[in-house]
N, C-alpha and C positions, 0 to 999 in steps of 0.2 A: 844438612840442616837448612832450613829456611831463613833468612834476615830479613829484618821488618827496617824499610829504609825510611817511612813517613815524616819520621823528625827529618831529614833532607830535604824532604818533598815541599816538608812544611817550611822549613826556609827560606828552602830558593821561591815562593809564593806569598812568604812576608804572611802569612797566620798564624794565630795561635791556638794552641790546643782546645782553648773552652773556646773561642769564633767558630774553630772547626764541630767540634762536638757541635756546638748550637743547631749549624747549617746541613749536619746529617744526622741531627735529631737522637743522640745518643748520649749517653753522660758522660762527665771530662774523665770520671774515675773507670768506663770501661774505653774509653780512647786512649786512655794513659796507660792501660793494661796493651791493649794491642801496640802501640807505639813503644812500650818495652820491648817486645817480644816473648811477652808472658804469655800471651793467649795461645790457648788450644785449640782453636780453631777460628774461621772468621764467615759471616754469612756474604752470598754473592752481592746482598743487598747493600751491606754495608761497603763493600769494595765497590760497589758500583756508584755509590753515594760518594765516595773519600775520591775516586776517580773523577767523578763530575765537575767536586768543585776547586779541586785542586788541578786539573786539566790535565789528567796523565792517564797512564797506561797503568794494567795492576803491575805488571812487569819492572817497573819506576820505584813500585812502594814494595814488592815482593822478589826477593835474592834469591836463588839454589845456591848452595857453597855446601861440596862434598866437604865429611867431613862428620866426627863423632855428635853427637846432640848434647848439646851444653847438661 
């Protein structure tokens, strides 16, 4: 299963969810969807946006951990 680590990311960078949302142009309500790990997919764009301004690797916000799918 995939683990969505953003809330970390997002801490150790001192942002918040709606700053972030603002700064990659998305709304807090589907930022808080990915930052669950609800979403079903994610586009390159938006990873390349959340990597921009958070200054990481998608690898930082994106886990592999064998294992059943919640």
């Amino acid at each position: 299963m995939i683990i969505v680590n953003l809330d970390i990311m997002m801490a150790r960078r001192k942002i918040s969810l709606g700053e972030l949302a603002e700064k990659i142009d998305i709304t807090p309500a589907n930022l808080s969807i990915l930052k669950t790990g609800k979403a079903k997919a994610v586009r390159f764009s938006t990873l390349e946006a959340i990597c921009k301004v958070l200054d990481c690797q998608p690898g930082d916000i994106l886990e592999y951990v064998e294992g059943e799918e919640k």
